[in-house]
C-alpha positions as CSV (number, residue, x, y, z in Angstrom):
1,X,53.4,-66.8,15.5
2,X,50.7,-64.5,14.9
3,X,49.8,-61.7,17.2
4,X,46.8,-61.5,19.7
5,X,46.3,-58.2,19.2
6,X,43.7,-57.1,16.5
7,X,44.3,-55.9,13.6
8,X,43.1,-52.1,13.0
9,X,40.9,-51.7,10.3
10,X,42.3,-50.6,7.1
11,X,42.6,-46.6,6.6
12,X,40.2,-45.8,4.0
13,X,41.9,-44.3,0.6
14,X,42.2,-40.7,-0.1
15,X,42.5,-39.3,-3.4
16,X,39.8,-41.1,-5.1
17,X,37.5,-40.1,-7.6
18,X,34.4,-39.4,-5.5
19,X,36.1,-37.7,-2.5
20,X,34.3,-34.6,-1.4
21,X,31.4,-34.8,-3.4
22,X,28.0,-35.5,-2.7
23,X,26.2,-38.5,-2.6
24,X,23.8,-39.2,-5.7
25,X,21.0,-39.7,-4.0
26,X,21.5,-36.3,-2.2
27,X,22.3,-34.7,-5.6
28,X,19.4,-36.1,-6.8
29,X,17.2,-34.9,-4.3
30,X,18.8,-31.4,-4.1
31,X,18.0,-30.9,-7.8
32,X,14.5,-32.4,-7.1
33,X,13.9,-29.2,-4.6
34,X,15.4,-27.0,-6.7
35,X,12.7,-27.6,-9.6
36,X,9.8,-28.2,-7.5
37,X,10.6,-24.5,-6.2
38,X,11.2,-23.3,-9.6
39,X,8.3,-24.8,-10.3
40,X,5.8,-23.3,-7.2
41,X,7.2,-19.8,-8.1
42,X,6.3,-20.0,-11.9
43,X,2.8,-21.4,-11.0
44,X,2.6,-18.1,-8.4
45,X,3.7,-16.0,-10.8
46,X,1.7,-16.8,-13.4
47,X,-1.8,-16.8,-11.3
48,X,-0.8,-13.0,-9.9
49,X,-0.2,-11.9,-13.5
50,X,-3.4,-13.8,-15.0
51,X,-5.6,-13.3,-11.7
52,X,-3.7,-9.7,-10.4
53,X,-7.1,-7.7,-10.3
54,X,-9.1,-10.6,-8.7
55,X,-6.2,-10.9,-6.3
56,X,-6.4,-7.3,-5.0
57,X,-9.9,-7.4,-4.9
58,X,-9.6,-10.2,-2.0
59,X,-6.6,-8.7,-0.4
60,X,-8.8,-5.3,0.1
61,X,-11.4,-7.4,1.5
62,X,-9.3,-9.7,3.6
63,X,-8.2,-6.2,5.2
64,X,-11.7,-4.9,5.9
65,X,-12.4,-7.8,7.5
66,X,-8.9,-7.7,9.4
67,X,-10.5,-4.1,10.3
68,X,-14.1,-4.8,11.1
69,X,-12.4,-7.7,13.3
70,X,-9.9,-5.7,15.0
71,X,-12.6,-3.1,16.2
72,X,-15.1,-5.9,17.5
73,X,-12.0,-7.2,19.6
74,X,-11.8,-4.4,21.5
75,X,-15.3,-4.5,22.6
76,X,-15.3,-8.0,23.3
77,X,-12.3,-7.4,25.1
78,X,-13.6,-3.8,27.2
79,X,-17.1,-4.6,26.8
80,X,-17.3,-7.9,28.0
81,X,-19.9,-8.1,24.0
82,X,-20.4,-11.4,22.8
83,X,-18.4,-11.4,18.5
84,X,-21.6,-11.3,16.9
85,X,-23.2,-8.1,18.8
86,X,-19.9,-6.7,18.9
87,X,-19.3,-6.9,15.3
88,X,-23.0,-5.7,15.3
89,X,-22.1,-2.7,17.2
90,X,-18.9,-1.9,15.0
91,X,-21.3,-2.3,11.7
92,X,-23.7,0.2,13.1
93,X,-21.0,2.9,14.2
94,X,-19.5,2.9,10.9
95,X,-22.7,3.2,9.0
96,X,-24.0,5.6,11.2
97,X,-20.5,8.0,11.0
98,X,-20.8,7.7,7.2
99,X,-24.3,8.6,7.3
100,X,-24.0,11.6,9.5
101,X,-20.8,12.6,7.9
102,X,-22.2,12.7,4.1
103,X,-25.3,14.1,5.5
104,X,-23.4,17.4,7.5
105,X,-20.6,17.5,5.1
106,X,-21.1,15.9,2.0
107,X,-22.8,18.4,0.3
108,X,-20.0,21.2,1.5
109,X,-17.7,18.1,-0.2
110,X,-19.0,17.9,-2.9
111,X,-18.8,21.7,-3.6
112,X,-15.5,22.0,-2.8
113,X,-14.1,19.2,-4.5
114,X,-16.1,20.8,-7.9
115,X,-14.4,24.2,-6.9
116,X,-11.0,22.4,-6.7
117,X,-11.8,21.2,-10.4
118,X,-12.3,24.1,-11.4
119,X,-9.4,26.3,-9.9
120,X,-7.0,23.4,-11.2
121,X,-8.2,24.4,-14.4
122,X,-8.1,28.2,-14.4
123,X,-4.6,27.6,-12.8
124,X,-3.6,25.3,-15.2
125,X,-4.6,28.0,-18.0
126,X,-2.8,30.6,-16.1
127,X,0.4,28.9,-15.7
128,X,0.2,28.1,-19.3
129,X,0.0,31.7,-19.8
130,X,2.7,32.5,-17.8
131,X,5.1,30.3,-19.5
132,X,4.4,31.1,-23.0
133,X,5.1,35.0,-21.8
134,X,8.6,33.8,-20.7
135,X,11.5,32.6,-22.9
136,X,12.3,29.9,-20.6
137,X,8.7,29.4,-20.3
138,X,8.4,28.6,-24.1
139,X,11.7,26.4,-23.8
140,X,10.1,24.4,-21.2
141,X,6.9,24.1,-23.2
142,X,8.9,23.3,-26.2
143,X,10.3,20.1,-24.0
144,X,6.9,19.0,-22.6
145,X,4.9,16.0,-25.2
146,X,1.6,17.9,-25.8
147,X,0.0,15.2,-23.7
148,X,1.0,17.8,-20.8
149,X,0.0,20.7,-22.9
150,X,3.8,21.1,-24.4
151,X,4.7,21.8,-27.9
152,X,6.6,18.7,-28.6
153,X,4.5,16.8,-31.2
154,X,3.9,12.9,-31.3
155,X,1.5,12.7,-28.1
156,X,-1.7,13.5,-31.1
157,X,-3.7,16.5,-31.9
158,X,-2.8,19.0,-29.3
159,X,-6.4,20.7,-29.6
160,X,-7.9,17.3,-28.6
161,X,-5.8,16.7,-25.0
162,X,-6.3,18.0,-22.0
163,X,-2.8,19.8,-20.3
164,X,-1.4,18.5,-17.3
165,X,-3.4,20.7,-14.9
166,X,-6.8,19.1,-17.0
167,X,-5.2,15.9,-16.5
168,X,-5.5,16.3,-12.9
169,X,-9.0,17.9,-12.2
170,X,-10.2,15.4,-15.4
171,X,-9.1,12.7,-13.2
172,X,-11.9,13.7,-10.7
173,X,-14.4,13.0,-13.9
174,X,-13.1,10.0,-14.8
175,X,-13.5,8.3,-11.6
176,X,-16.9,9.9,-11.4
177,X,-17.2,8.0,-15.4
178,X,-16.8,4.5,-14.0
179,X,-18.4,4.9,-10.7
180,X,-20.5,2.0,-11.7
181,X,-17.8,-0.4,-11.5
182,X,-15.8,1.6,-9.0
183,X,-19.0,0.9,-7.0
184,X,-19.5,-2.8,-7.6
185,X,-16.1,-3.2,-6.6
186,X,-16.3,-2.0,-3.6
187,X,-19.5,-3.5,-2.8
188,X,-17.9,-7.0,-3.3
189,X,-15.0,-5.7,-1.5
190,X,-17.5,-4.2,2.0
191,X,-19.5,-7.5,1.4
192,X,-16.9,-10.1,1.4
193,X,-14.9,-8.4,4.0
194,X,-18.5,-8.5,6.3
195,X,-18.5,-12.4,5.6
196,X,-15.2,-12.8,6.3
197,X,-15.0,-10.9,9.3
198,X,-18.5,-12.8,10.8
199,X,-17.1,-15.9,10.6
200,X,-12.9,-15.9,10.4
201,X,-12.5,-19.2,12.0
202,X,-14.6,-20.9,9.1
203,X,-12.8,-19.3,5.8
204,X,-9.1,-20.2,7.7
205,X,-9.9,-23.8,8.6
206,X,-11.5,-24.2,4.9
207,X,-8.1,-22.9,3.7
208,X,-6.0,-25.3,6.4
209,X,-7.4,-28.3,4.6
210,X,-6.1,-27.7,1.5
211,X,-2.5,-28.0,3.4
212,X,-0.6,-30.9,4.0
213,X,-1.6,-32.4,7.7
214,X,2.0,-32.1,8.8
215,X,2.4,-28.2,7.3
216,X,-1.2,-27.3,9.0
217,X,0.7,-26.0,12.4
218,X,2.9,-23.9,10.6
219,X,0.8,-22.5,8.1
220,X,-1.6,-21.9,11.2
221,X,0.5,-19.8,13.0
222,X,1.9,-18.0,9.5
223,X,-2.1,-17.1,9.5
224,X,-2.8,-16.1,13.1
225,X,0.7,-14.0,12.4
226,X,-0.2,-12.3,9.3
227,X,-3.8,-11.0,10.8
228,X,-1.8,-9.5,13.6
229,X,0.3,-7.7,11.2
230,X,-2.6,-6.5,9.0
231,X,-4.3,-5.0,12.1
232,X,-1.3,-3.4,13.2
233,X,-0.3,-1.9,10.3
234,X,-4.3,-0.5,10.0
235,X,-4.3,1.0,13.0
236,X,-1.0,2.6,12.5
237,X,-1.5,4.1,9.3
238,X,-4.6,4.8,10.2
239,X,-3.3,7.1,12.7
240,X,-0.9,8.6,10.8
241,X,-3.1,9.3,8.1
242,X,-5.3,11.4,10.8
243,X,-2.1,13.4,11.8
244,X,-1.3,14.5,8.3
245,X,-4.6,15.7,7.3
246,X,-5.1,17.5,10.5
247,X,-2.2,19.2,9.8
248,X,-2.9,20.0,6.2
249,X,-5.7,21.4,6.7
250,X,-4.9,23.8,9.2
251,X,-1.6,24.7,8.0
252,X,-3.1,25.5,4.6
253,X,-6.4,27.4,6.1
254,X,-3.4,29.4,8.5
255,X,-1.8,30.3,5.4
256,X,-4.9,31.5,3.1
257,X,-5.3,28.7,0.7
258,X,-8.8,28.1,-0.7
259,X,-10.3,24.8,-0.2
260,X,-8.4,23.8,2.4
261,X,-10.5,20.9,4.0
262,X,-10.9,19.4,0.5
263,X,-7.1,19.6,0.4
264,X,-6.5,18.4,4.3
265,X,-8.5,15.4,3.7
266,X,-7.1,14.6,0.3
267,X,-3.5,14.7,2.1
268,X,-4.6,12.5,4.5
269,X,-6.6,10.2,2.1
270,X,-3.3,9.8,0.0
271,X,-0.8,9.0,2.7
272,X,-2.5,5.7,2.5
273,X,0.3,5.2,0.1
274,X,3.5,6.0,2.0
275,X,6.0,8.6,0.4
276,X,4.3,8.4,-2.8
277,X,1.0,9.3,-1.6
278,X,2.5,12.8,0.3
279,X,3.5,14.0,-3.4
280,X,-0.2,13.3,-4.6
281,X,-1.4,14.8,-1.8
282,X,0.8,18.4,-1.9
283,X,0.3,18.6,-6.0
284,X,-2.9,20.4,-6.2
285,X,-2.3,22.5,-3.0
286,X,0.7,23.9,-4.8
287,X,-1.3,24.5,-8.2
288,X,-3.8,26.4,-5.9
289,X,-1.4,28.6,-4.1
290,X,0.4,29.3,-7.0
291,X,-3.1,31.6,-7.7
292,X,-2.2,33.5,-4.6
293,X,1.3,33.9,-5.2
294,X,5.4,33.2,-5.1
295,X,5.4,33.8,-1.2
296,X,2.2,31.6,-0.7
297,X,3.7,28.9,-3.1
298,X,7.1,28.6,-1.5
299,X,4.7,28.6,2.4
300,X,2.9,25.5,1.1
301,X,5.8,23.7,-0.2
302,X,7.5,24.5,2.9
303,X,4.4,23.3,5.1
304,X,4.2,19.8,3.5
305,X,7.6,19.4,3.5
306,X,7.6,20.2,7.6
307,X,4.9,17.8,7.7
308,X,6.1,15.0,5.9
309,X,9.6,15.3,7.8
310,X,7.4,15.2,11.1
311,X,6.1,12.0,9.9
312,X,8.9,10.4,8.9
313,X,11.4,11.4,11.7
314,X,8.9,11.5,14.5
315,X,5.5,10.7,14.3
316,X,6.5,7.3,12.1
317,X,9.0,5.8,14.8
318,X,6.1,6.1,17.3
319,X,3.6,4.3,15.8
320,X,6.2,2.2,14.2
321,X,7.7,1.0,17.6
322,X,3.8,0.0,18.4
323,X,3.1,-1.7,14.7
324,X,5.2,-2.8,12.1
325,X,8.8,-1.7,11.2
326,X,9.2,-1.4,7.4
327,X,12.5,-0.2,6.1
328,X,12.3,3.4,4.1
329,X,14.1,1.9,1.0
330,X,11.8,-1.9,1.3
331,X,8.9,0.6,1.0
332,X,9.4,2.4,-1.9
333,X,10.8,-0.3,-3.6
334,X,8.0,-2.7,-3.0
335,X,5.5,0.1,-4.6
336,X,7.8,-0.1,-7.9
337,X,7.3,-3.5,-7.9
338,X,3.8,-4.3,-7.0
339,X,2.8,-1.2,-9.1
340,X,4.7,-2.7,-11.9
341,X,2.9,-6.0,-12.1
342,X,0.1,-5.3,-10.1
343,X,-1.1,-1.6,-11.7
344,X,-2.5,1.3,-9.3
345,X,-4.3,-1.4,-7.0
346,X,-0.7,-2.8,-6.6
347,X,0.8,0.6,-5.6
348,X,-2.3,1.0,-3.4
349,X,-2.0,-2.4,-1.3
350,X,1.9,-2.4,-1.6
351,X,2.4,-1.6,1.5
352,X,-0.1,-3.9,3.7
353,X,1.3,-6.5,1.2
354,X,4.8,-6.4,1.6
355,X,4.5,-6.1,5.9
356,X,2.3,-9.5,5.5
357,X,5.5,-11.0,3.3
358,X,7.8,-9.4,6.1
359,X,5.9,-11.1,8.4
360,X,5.6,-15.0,6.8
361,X,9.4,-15.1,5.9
362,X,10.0,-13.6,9.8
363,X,8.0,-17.2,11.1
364,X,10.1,-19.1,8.1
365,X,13.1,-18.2,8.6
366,X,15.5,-18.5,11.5
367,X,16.6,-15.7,13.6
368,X,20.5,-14.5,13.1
369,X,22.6,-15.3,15.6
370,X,24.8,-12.0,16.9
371,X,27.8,-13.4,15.6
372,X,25.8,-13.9,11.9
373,X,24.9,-10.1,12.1
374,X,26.5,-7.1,10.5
């Protein structure tokens, strides 16, 4: 007789060909993924490397209008301003510093920057002069190209380039060469930053459109996020950049070095560009005080040194625990590569650039669990 009770169903086999491996249809759409990525990244690639200047032109205005809109904030916010007079307001103050600061100190600029010119060059002669009175002096000439006023040949005719130290006060007269277009740049850069910053809401929704309906939240709040970053890391570098030309300045006028507002502000000017920017900064302070001597030299180098571990060790962590946190070794590593592709501007803007990256993949990506961490 044949049972009542059901038969189970059959075990399925083991062992067969397709065990443990994907489904096609997943393959296939995994592969799909894969080359549509490949494919966006090529695409991105290719429009930095063809577009890089154009890019960097509207990054530096996206962040003056990330500044002129951070400022008006805070009056809206303490003021109780309507945007538009607030805005108004923030216009007007900067205008008017400029004004009044060219007009009391610009000419005194001015002067001393064409003093600094000109001891970079009588230093540059006299260290020249030094060396070629020195065996190892003429050993180290004898290993420099004669791009940097060496004797090594191969960089052209010696007699026709300027040495290292003419290098560095030339640069001053080469900027001043194509202040025509260093001028049109920046007016396109203060001029689309003012439109950006009057009307923000209408340049991001005119860029939300272009998104997929379903992505728009997202890519929304990847927006909203990477202002806030921008502004924070502003305000914070801003700060430190104050710090380390007050410093400079007075540490330098303590110790007897000429020009040292021209040099203060050029310190604080270059730490703009962390790490990198302290070395430009300290290089013509210590081809000055090598005029006034050993002990002076070794006091300056010792001074911006003090200074720059200040504002890593202290001063940084501060205004870091308040902004944005950027690793030491991401920094330095982000200016090699944006510097790379991206030239000066890139080295510039690397900074800004990679806490704005930071700060997308933090909204993409999924926090690590505690047990993920290491």
């Amino acid at each position: 007789m044949p049972s009542d009770t059901p038969s189970s169903p059959a075990a399925p086999l083991s062992g067969g060909p397709y065990e443990g491996k994907p489904h096609s249809a997943d393959w296939l759409q995994s592969i799909s993924r894969i080359l549509r990525m490949t494919f966006s990244g090529a695409i991105i690639a290719l429009v930095v490397w063809l577009m890089g200047d154009v890019l960097m032109v509207v990054f530096a205005a996206v962040l003056c209008a990330v500044v002129l809109h951070g400022l008006s904030k805070i009056l809206v916010r303490h003021l109780r301003l309507p945007y538009g007079w607030a805005l108004s307001a923030v216009i007007c103050g900067l205008i008017g510093s400029a004004v009044f600061l060219v007009w009391n100190s610009g000419p005194a600029m001015i002067s001393e920057a064409l003093r600094l010119q000109d001891a970079l060059r009588q230093q540059e002669t006299a260290l020249r002069s030094t060396l070629q009175s020195t065996p190892t002096g003429q050993m180290i000439l004898n290993y420099l190209p004669a791009s940097l006023g060496g004797h090594q040949a191969g960089g052209g005719d010696t007699s026709s380039l300027a040495s290292l130290g003419s290098r560095i006060a030339g640069s001053m007269t080469g900027i001043l060469g194509s202040a025509f277009g260093a001028i049109g740049t920046l007016l396109v850069v203060l001029i689309a930053g003012l439109y950006f910053a009057m009307s923000p809401a209408v340049y991001a929704n005119g860029f939300l459109r272009l998104v997929p309906v379903s992505k728009r939240p997202k890519v929304r709040d990847l927006l909203l996020r990477a202002g806030q970053t921008l502004w924070a890391w502003v305000a914070g570098q801003s700060l430190d950049m104050l710090v380390v030309g007050t410093l400079s300045g007075l540490g330098l006028w303590f110790i007897g070095v000429p020009l040292a507002l021209a040099l203060g502000v050029l310190a604080g000017l270059c730490n703009f560009i962390p790490y990198i920017g302290a070395i430009m900064g300290a290089v013509p302070a210590l081809l000055l005080a090598l005029s006034l001597g050993t002990r002076e030299t070794i006091m300056v180098a010792v001074l911006y040194s003090v200074i720059q571990f200040l504002e890593g060790n202290v001063l940084a962590p501060v205004i870091q625990r308040h902004a944005v946190q950027m690793p030491p070794a991401l920094t330095v590593l982000s200016q090699t590569l944006f510097g790379a592709i991206l030239g000066f501007p890139g080295l510039i803007f690397a900074s800004p650039l990679t806490a704005v990256l930071m700060a997308t993949l933090d909204g993409l990506t999924p926090k690590l669990d505690e047990k993920d961490q290491i």
